[in-house]
C-alpha positions as CSV (number, residue, x, y, z in Angstrom):
1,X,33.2,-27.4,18.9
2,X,32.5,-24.9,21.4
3,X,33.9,-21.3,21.3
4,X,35.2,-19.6,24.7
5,X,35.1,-16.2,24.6
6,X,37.4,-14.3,26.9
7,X,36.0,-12.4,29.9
8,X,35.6,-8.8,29.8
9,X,38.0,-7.2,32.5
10,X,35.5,-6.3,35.3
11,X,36.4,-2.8,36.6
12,X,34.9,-0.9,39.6
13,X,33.6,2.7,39.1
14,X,35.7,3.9,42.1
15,X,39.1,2.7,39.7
16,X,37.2,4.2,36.4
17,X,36.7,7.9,38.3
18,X,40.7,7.3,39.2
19,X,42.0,6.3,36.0
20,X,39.7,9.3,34.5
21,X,41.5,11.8,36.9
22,X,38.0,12.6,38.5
23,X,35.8,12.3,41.5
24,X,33.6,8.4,41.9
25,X,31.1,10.4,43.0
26,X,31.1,12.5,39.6
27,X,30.6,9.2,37.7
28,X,27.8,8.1,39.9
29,X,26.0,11.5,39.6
30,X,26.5,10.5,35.5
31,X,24.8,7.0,35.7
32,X,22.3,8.9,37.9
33,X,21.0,11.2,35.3
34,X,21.1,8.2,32.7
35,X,18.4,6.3,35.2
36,X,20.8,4.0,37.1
37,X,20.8,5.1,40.7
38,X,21.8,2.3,42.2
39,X,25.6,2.6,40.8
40,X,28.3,2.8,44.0
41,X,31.8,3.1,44.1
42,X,32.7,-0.5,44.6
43,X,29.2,-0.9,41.7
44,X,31.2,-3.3,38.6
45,X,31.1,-1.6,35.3
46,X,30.2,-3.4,32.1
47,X,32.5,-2.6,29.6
48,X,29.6,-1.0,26.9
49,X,29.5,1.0,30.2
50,X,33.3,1.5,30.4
51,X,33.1,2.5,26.2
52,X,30.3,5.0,27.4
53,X,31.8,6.9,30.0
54,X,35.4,6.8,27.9
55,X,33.3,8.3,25.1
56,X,31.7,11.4,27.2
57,X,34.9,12.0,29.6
58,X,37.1,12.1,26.7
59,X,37.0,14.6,23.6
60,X,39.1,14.5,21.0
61,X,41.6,17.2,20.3
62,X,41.0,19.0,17.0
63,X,43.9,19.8,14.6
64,X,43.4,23.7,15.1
65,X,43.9,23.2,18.9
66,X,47.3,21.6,18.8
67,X,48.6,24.1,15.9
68,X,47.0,27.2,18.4
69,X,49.3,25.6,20.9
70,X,52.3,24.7,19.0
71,X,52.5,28.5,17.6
72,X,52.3,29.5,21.7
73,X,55.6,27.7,22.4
């Protein structure tokens, strides 16, 4: 029996820069300094490149951060 996999949502850089609040041409400058230069805004993003740019645009917030801020209100 042969198993389908689903397909990965394809997703274009120019919606990834959107959905990560910053500029297309920011992400492109990224896959630049890894070696791709031939990323675009309308380029497709695989998602282990998706899970990369997620991972280096997004930090995590540490548990002395949010108490620092909670104390300010």
């Amino acid at each position: 029996m042969e198993v389908i996999k689903p397909m990965a949502k394809k997703i274009k850089l120019s919606e990834a820069a959107k959905d990560l609040n910053i500029p297309a041409q920011e992400l492109i400058g990224y896959f630049t300094e890894k070696g791709d230069t031939k990323k675009k805004a309308a380029s497709t993003l695989t998602e282990e490149e998706m899970n990369e740019i997620l991972e280096h645009y997004t930090k995590p917030v540490s548990y002395t951060h949010l108490r620092a801020h909670e104390t300010r209100g």
